[in-house]
Steps between C-alpha positions, in 0.01 A plus 500: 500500500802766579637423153154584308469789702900624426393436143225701540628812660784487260325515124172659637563688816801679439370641201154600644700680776694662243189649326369652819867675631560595128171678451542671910860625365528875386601560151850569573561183655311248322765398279723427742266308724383313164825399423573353857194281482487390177886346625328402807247306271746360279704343804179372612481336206856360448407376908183301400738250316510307812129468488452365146243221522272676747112495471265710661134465560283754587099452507289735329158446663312743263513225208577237784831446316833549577786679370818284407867681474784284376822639455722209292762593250292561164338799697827569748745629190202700333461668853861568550494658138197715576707598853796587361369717165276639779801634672664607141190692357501691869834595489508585201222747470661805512302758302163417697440844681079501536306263789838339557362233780180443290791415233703280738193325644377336194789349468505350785122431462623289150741303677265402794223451224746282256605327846154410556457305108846310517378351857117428425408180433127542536253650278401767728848628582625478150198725406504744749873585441484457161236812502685647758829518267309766266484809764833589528598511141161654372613776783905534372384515129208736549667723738868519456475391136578680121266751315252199379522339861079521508500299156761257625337435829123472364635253224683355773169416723322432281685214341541350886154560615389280142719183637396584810143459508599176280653382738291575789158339317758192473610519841127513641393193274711264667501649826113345470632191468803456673503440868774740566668752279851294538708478177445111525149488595425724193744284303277116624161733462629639123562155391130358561354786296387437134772584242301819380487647838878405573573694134307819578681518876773430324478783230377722816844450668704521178347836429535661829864354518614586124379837535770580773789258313363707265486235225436615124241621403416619871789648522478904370466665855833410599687744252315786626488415863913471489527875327323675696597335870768608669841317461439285835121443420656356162770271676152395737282453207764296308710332738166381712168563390530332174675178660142458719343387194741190381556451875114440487508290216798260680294494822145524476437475071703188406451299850108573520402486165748185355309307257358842326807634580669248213184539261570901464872460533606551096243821545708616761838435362401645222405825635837475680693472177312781348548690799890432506503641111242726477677711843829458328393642145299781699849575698684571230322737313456720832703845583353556852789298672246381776213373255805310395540270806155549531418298220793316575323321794216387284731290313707389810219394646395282229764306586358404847197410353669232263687381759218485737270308266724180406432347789823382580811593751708639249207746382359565857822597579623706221133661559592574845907636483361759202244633792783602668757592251258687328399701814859525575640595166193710365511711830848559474371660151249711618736636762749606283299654241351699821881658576500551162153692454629665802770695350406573177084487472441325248443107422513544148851276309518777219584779812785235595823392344862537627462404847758254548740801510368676792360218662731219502354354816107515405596370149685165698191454690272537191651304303558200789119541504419501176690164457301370744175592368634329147566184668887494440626147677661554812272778630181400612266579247603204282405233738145589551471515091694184424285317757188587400571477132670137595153423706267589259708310230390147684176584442435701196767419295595706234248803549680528866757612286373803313540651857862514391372843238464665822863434638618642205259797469624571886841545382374743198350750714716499844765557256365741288428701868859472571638600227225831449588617822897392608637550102539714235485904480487630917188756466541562922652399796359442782705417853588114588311274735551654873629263751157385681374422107765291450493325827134374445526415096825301648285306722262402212802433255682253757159341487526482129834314480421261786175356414652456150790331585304321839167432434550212722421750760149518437402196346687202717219684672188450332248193398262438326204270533442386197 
């Protein structure tokens, strides 16, 4: 009982308490106070290690239910991730001069929130956080956003609130019929329904879920949402919020729904594949550096959904290693284009060329990253690829490998970034990366070379069940 309750005043406590003293702080020193607890937060996390296994039950008499929390290692890495780009996207934000603890607060309101959807594993909980994950970034888009922030944020809701409702008519339907709202009491009470029924639940799911991957063709409020956010809602949005849909489809899609799962599998995949060429294509023809890796993440993600979708270890855990790299390298991204927008104003890559000159140290990091995002071998963007490619191979053959358009399309427009920006005729220069901006892209890049050359790390780790 001590060690549920440690795990549960590390991931959901601690944050909670760091909402309240954030928002009681004065302007001048929230900041400094947000900093402190989001590394108060992230050693809480790093801490809960020791507890990986635990289960905790809590009874919700209103539905005469209970609420389940697991924290195992699928969700444990995903909530490190979310802690420490928490603590990143703080730091970080150094042009945020309006409602500063209303600022600060929602991000710590995301991480309790995200918290709350890597541990659930009942209905209820999963629902109610899942909703919950939705306040804080319709607040940092709408409020501390661009000059279309309204636009971004209504397309934004909208497109959640759609899956949403899905979901929740879904949700309701087998609540009816399932003595608790337990992942594997839904799972026994799915499997006696007729094969129509499981189909529409399962379509209900998918939608909700593929909205927030976002898989093609649900996909068109992401570009928007990442311009106009600030740089740390952008590292949020894309490091986290998009990894609680194809964490959904590993834990609650796949597992609940497995026969129909397999039936709509070559649909899926081949949204995925789409997705992975169709982002890449719409990359490269961008100038707004940030719709760039915007779009970028479309096709990225595609790759998850491959790998998640062949039904096999290799797959599931190429699936799973691009969740993080992806967050990892993709955040690293967004951060650095934010010092860059910083200092000179502008996103466009025609503004840009030269930079490598005057900024020898940005251009190192930039170009470590943009490796990364390509999938070069020994950094850890390739693994996640190669694995899910190599999964999805077993069990689609040959169309698995048209995913392979996508690898090379990556390459086409990271490059062509690079090159715009770091080469050619210097139109400005602009002051390097400051010590405190390199210290926290360093943090992210160490990650980069690790996990590529250890991936062991993470997944001696996990298992499937198959």
């Amino acid at each position: 009982m001590t060690e549920n309750f440690i795990v549960a005043h590390a991931l959901f406590t601690i944050p909670f308490i760091s909402i309240l003293v954030v928002l009681m702080c004065t302007q001048e020193t929230a900041k400094r106070f947000a900093v402190a607890l989001s590394a108060v937060c992230f050693a809480a996390c790093i801490y809960s290690t020791n507890f990986v296994g635990q289960t905790i039950v809590l009874p919700l008499a209103v539905i005469d239910s209970e609420i389940i929390f697991q924290l195992d290692w699928i969700s444990y890495f995903l909530i490190l991730l979310n802690s420490l780009l928490t603590m990143i996207s703080i730091y970080a934000s150094v042009n945020i001069i309006k409602m500063q603890r209303f600022f600060y607060s929602a991000f710590f309101f995301s991480y309790l929130a995200c918290n709350g959807v890597f541990l659930s594993r009942d209905l209820v909980s999963f629902y109610i956080f899942w909703e919950l994950t939705i306040i804080p970034m319709f607040f940092i888009i709408g409020i501390w956003g661009g000059e279309r922030r309204i636009y971004a944020t209504v397309k934004f809701i909208i497109y959640t609130l759609v899956g949403s409702i899905a979901m929740l008519g879904c949700l309701i339907y087998i609540l009816q019929h399932s003595p608790d709202s337990s992942f594997e009491s839904a799972a026994s009470t799915i499997k006696h329904l007729s094969v129509s029924i499981q189909q529409l639940l399962f379509l209900g799911f998918f939608l909700a879920f593929s909205i927030k991957v976002p898989v093609f063709p649900f996909h068109t409020w992401l570009p928007d949402a990442h311009v106009e956010a600030p740089t740390a809602g952008s590292v949020i949005l894309a490091g986290i919020l998009l990894k609680l849909g194809t964490y959904a489809y590993i834990r609650i899609l796949i597992p609940l729904f497995s026969d129909v799962a397999r039936q709509f599998s070559t649909v899926v995949v081949a949204l995925g594949i789409i997705g992975i060429i169709y982002g890449a294509l719409m990359s490269y023809i961008q100038s707004d550096i940030k719709k760039i890796i915007a779009y970028s993440s479309v096709s990225h993600m595609g790759f998850v959904i491959i790998g998640a979708f062949s039904f096999n270890n290799d797959g599931l855990n190429g699936a799973y290693l691009q969740m993080i790299n992806h967050g990892i390298s993709t955040g690293a991204l967004f951060l650095l284009v934010g010092i860059l927008y910083y200092r000179s104003h502008t996103r466009d890559i025609d503004d840009f060329g030269g930079l490598a000159t005057a900024m020898k140290t940005f251009a190192f990091f930039f170009m470590l990253t943009t490796l990364s995002s390509i999938g070069l071998p020994g950094l850890n963007g390739f693994v996640g690829e190669f694995l899910s490619i190599a999964g999805s191979y077993k069990c689609y053959g040959i169309i698995a490998l048209t995913a392979l358009i996508g690898v090379v399309l990556s390459a086409c427009y990271m490059l062509r970034l690079w090159l715009s920006v770091f080469w050619g005729e210097q139109k400005k220069s602009y002051p390097d990366m400051t010590t405190s901006e390199a210290a926290y892209i360093t943090i992210l890049s160490a990650l980069m070379v690790i996990l590529g050359i250890y991936p062991s790390l993470i997944l001696s780790k996990i298992t499937w069940n198959l």
